[in-house]
C-alpha positions in Angstrom: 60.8 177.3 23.9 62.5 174.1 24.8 65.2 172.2 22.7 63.5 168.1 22.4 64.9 166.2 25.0 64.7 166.7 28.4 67.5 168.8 30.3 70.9 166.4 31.4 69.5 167.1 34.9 66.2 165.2 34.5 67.5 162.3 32.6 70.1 161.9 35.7 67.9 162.2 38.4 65.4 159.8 36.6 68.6 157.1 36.0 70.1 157.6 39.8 66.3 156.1 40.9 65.6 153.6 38.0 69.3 152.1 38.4 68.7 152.3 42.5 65.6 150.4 41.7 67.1 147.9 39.9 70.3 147.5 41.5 69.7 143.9 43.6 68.4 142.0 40.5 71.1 140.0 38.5 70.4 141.5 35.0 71.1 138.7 32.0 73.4 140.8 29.7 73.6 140.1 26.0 77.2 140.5 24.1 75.8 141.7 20.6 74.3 145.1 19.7 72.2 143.2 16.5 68.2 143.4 17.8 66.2 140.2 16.7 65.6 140.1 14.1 68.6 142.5 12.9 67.2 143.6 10.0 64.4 144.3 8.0 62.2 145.8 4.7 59.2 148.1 4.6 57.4 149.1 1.4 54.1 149.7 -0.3 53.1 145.6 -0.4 55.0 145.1 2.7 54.2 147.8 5.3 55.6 147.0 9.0 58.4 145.0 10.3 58.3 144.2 14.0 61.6 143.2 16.0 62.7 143.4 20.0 66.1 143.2 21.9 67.5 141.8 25.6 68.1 143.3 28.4 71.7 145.7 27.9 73.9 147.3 30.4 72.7 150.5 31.6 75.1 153.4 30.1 72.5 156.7 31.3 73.8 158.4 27.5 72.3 158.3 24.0 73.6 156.9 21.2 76.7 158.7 19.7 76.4 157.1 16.4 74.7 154.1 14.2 77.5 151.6 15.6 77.7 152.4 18.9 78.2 149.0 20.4 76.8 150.3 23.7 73.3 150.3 21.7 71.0 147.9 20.6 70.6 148.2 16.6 68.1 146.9 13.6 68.5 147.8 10.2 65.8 148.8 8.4 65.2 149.2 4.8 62.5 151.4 3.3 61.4 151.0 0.0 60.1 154.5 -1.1 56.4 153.9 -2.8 55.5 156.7 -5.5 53.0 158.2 -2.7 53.5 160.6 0.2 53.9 158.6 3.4 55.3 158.4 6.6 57.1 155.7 8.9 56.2 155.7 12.6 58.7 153.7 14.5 57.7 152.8 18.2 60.0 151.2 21.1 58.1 149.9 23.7 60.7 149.7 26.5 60.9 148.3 30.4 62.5 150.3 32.0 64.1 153.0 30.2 65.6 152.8 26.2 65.6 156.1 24.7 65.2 155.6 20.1 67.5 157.2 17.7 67.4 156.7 13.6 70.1 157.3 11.7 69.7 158.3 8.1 71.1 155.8 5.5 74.7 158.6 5.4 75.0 158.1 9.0 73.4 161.4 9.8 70.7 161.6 12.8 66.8 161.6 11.2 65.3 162.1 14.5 65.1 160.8 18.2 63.2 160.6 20.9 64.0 160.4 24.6 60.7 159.9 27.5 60.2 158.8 30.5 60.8 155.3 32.0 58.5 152.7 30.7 57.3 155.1 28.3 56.8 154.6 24.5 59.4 156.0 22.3 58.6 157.2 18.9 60.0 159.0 16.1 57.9 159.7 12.8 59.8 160.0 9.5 57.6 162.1 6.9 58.5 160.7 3.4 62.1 159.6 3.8 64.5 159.0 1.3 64.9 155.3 0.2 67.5 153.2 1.7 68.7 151.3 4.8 68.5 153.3 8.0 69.8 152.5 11.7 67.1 151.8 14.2 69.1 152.1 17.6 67.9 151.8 21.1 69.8 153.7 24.2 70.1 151.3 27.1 69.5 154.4 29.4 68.5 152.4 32.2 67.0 149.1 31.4 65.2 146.7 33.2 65.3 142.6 32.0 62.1 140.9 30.8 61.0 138.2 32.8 62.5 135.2 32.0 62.9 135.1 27.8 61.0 138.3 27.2 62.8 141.0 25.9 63.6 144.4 27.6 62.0 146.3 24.5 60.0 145.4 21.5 59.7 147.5 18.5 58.0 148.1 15.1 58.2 150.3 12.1 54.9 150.9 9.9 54.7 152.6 6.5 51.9 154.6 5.9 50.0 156.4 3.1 49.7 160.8 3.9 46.4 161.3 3.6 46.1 164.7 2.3 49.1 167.8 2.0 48.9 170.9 4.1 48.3 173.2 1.2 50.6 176.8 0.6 48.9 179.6 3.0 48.2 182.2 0.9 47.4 186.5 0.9 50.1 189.0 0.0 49.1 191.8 2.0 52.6 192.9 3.4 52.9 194.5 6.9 56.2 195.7 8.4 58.2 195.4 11.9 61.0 197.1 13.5 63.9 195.8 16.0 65.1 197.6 18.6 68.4 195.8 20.2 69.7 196.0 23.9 72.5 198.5 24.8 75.8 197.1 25.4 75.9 195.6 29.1 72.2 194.5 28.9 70.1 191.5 27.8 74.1 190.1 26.5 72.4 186.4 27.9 69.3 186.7 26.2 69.2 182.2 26.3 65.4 181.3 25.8 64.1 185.3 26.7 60.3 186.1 27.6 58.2 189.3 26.2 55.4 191.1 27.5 53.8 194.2 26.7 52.2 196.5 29.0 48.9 197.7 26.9 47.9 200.4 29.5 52.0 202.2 29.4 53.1 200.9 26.4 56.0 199.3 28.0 57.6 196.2 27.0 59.0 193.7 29.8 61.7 191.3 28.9 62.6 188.5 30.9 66.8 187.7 29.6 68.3 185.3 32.3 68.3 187.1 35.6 67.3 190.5 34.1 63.4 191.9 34.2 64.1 194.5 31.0 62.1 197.4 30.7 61.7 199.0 27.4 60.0 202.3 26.7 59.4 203.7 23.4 59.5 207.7 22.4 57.1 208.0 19.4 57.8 211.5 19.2 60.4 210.2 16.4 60.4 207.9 13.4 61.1 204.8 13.5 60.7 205.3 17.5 63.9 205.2 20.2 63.9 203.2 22.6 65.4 203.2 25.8 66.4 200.0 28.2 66.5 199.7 32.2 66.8 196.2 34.4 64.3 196.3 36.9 64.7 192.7 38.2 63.7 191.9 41.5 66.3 190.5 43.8 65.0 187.2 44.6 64.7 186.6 40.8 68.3 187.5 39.9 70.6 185.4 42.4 70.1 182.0 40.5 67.9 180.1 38.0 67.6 176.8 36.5 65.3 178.4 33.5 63.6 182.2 33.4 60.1 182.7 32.4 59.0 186.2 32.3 54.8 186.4 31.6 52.7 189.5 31.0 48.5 189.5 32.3 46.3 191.3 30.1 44.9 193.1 31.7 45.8 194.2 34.1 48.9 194.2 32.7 50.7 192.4 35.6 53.9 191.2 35.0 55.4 187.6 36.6 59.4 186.7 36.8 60.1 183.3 37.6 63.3 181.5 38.4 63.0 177.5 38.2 64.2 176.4 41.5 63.4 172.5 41.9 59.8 171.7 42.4 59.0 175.6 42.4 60.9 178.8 41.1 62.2 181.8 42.8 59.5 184.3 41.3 58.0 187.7 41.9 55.3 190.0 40.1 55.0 193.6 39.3 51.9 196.2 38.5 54.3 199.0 37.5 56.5 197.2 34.8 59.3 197.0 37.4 59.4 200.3 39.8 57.7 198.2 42.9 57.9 193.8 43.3 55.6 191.8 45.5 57.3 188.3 46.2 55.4 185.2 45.0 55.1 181.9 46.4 57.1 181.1 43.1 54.6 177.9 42.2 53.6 174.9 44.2 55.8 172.6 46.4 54.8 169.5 44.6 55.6 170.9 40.9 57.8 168.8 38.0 61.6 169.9 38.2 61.9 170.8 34.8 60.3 173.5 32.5 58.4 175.2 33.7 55.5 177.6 32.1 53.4 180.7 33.7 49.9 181.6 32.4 47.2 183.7 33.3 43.6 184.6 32.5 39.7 184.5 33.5 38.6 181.9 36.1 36.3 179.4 34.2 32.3 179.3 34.9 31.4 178.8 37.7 34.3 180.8 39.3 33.9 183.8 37.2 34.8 186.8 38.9 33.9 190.7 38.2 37.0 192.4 36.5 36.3 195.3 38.3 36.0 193.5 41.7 38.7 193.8 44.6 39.6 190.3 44.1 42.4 189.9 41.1 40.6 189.3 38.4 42.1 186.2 36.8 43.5 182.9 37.6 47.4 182.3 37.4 48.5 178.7 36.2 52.2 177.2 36.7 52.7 174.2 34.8 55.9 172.2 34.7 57.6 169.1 33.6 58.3 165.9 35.7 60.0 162.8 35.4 56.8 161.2 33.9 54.1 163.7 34.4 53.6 166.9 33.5 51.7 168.8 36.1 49.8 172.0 36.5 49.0 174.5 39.4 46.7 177.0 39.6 46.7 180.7 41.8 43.8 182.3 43.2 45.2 185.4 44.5 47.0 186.8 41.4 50.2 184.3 41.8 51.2 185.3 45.5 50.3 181.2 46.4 49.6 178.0 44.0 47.7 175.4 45.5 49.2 172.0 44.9 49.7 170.4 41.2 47.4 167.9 39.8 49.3 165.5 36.7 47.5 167.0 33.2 49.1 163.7 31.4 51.0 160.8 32.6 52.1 158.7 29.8 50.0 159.9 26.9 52.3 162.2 25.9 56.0 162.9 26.1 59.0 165.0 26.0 58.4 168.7 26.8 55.1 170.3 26.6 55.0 174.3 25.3 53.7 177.7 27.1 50.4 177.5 28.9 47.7 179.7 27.7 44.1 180.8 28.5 41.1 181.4 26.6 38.7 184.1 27.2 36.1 182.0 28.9 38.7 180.5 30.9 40.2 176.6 29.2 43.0 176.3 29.5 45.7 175.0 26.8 49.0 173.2 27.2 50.4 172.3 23.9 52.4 169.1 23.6 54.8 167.8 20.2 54.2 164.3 20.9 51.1 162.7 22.4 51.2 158.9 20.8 51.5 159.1 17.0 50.5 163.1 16.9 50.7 166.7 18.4 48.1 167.8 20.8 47.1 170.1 23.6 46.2 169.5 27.2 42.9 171.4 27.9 41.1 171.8 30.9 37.5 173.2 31.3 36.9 173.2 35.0 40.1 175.5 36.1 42.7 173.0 36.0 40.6 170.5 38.2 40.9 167.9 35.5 42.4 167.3 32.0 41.8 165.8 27.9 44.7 165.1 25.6 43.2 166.2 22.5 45.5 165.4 19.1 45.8 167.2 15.8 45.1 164.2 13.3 47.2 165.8 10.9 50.1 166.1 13.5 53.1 164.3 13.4 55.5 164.3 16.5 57.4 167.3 15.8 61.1 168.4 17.0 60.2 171.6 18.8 57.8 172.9 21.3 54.5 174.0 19.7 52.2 177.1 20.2 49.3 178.0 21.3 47.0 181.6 20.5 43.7 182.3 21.5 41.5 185.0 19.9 38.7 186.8 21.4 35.7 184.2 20.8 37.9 181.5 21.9 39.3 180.3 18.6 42.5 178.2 19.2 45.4 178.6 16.4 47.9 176.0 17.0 51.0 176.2 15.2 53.9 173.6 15.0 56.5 172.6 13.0 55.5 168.8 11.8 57.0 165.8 11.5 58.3 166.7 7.6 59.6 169.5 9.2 57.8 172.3 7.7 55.9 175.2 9.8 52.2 174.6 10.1 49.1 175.9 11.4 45.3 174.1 12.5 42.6 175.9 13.8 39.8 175.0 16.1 37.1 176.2 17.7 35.8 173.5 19.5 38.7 173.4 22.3 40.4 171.2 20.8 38.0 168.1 20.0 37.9 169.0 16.4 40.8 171.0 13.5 40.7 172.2 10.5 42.9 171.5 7.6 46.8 171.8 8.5 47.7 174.9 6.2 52.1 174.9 5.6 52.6 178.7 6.4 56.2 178.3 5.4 55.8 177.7 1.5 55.7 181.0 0.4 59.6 181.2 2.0 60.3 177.2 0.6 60.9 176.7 4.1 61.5 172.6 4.8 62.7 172.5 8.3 60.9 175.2 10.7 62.2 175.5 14.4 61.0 177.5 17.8 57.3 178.1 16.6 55.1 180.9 18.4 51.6 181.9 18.2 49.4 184.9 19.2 45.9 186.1 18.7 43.7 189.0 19.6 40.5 190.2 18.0 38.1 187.8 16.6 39.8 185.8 14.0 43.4 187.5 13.7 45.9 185.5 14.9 50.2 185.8 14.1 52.3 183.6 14.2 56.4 183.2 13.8 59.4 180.9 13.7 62.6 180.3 12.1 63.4 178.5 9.6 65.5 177.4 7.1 65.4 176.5 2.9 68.7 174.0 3.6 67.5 170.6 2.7 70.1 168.4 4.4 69.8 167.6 8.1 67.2 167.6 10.9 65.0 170.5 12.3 68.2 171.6 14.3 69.2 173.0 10.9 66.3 175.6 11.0 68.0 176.9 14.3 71.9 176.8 13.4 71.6 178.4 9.2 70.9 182.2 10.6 67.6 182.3 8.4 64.2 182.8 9.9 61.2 183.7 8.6 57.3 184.9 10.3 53.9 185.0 8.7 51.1 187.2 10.2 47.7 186.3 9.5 44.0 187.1 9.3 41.4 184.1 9.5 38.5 184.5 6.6 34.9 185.4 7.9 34.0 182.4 7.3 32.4 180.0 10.5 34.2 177.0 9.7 37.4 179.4 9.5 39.0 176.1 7.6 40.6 178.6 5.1 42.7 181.2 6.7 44.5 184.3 4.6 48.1 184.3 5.6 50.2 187.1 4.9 54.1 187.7 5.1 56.4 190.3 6.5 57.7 192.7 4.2 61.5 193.3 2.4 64.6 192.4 4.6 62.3 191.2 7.4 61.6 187.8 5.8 65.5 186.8 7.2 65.9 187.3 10.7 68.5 189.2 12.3 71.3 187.9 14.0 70.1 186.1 18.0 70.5 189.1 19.8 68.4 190.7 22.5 66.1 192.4 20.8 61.9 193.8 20.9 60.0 194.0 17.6 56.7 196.4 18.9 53.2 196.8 17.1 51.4 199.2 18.0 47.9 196.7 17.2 46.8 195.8 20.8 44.6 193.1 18.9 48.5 191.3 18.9 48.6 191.0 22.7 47.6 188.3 24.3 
């Protein structure tokens, strides 16, 4: 999981060639921060309100408040109607402006920072009445020609159509943590987890460490005992770890993000024995990066228990605009070059890449236009749909993807409102069901760091954290030390529109403390 914006790295890179770009034009500069017009009303007679602003000195930093003068500003006054609703606010920009809000207290709503010439957007999900700041981030601007603007903007108030409902089901089912020893996993920042269905094993990718844990049932609740088996390419340095587990047959892949490719190896034994990997392709994004495996798609089907690897490896990863996949024939020793999966019709930082059992592949995505989508591909990663979730708004945080065994996709995410949310397909993506608001039960109203798994045919879990405070963005779901997870098991029903979702029992409903830790079940339904 991925905060929302971009790493400082990206955004710098992306400003030194923008600015370089740009550097020989004379660049008209305006004195005020006020946008034209400076102000405006939305409400239930009177539902958009349209402005633009002038070119500004590039500053390559967001806004640090609602009256930052190195910002471009509009006030904008919503006038609650007696409906659920949201407000989408757009900023088309040349160049590059980046959109904060700021709540009518001062206090950041939401944000949103893409790519050059990319639209911004931020989607407020029934907000308080009031006057809010609209302010645009002269990252690195280019002029309009002549009198047109460098951005134009708009807000638009809009009815909800329908409210996720409350999941429902009480069945109760329990988990148990198992933390690190002292000296291991103590830089746990963004960990991986993988579990080894043929030993039992659990790997744990935690910064430059490949963790292997082994379990002793023998005893109740079970011990557990910790060893670093990292490989030594994949523990000298790293931009961002991703640790993925292949089921089967149960291959386990480190990666190190190392510019436009990582520093990555791969193991059969959970750790005693490393074959080096090409790491990704040459041509990958610089930023993010995600490893996936499973079966080739028809026509390149393979027999599982042929001499070739089995399954198709994918390395996906974020560039300055694009986002761009990879794929591995030979069980990730080489990638063949990236191929873009979206340009500009979606933005920020896509989520893990997974695999269905008949081979699409999924990348999730928290913002493509006005909604959250996924990225599928049905020909291997060849070529690639953006297909939305209508009942999506742009969340905060990276959403998730599970696949069960006939395909079904369960896509959870926390939404615009903030709250923790499921849809279900199974139609790849073209079609979803009903958005079900699997946080209720816990009065959860910001969610953070979503995850999804599935297994057998209809069962599907999924977990985040999450947080009853009120006040505050979705960062508050992250910095309160609550959490919360819901398991779940689809109904039998086709359309599977209606899923039964239950909760963990007792103490587990608050998470522990962010520490390195493994939470096993035994189900091997849970694992992929």
């Amino acid at each position: 999981m991925r905060s929302r914006t971009p790493l400082p790295t990206t955004r710098i890179v992306r400003a030194v060639g923008l600015v370089a770009g740009i550097a020989l034009l004379v660049l008209p500069l305006t004195a005020s921060n006020a946008a034209t017009p400076g102000s405006g009303t939305i409400s239930d007679s009177s539902r958009s309100a349209s402005w633009a602003g002038a070119n500004k000195t590039a500053t390559a930093a967001p806004c640090t408040g609602p009256n930052d003068p190195a910002c471009d500003t509009y006030e904008l006054t919503i006038d609650s109607p007696a409906y659920g609703f949201t407000v989408t606010i757009k900023l088309q920009p040349l160049g590059d402006w980046d959109l904060y809000v700021y709540a009518p207290d001062g206090g950041l709503a939401n944000s949103s920072g893409n790519a050059p010439f990319q639209t911004e957007v931020v989607v407020l999900t029934n907000p308080g009445a009031g006057t809010y700041t609209v302010a645009a981030a002269p990252f690195a601007p280019v002029p309009g020609a002549g009198p047109a603007p460098s951005y134009t903007a708009s807000a638009t108030l809009t009815p909800l159509d329908t409210t996720a409902p409350p999941s429902t089901g009480n069945e109760y089912l329990t988990f148990a943590n198992h933390h690190a020893p002292k000296g291991l996993g103590e830089d746990a920042g963004e960990p991986s987890i993988g579990t080894n269905w043929a030993s039992g094993n659990a790997m744990y990718q935690s910064g430059f460490e490949a963790l292997r844990v082994s379990f002793d049932d023998s005893v109740s609740p079970a011990n557990a005992s910790w060893r670093d088996t990292a490989f030594p390419t994949t523990a000298v340095a790293s931009a961002d770890p991703i640790g993925y587990m292949d089921h089967p047959p149960n291959r386990w892949f480190s990666s190190q993000l190392a510019g436009t490719t990582s520093l990555a190896a791969f193991t059969d034994d959970d750790g005693d024995s490393w074959t080096p990997s090409e790491g990704g392709p040459l041509n990958g994004g610089v930023d993010h990066q995600t490893i996936g495996g499973g079966p080739f798609h028809a026509p390149l089907t393979r027999d599982p228990n042929g001499l070739l690897y089995p399954n198709a490896f994918y390395y996906c990863s974020q560039d300055l605009v694009a986002a761009l996949c990879a794929r591995s024939d030979d069980g990730g020793l080489t990638f063949a070059p990236a191929v873009p999966i979206y340009t500009t019709e979606c933005g920020g930082l896509h989520g893990h890449v997974k695999v269905a059992p008949d081979g699409t592949v999924y990348v999730p995505n928290k913002q493509c236009g006005e909604h959250q989508g996924v990225v599928v591909s049905e020909d291997n990663g060849v070529t690639w749909s953006v297909r939305t979730v209508p009942e999506s708004t742009p969340g905060d945080w990276d959403p998730a993807v599970g696949i069960d065994s006939d395909g079904t996709v369960y896509f959870a995410y926390d939404d615009g409102d903030g709250h923790a949310k499921v849809v279900v397909s199974e139609d790849q993506g073209r079609t979803w069901s009903h958005a079900q608001d699997v946080g209720a039960p816990f009065a959860v109203v910001h969610s953070a760091f979503p995850v999804a798994v599935a297994g057998d045919n209809g069962r599907a879990a999924v977990a985040f954290l999450g947080t009853d405070y009120p006040g505050g963005a979705a960062s508050s779901a992250a910095t309160t030390g609550r959490g919360t997870c819901s398991t779940s098991t689809a109904s039998t029903s086709t359309a599977r529109a209606a899923c039964s979702w239950r909760s963990p029992t007792g103490a587990s409903a608050r998470a522990s403390p962010l520490l390195p830790a493994a939470s096993r079940r035994r189900r091997r339904s849970l694992g992929r």
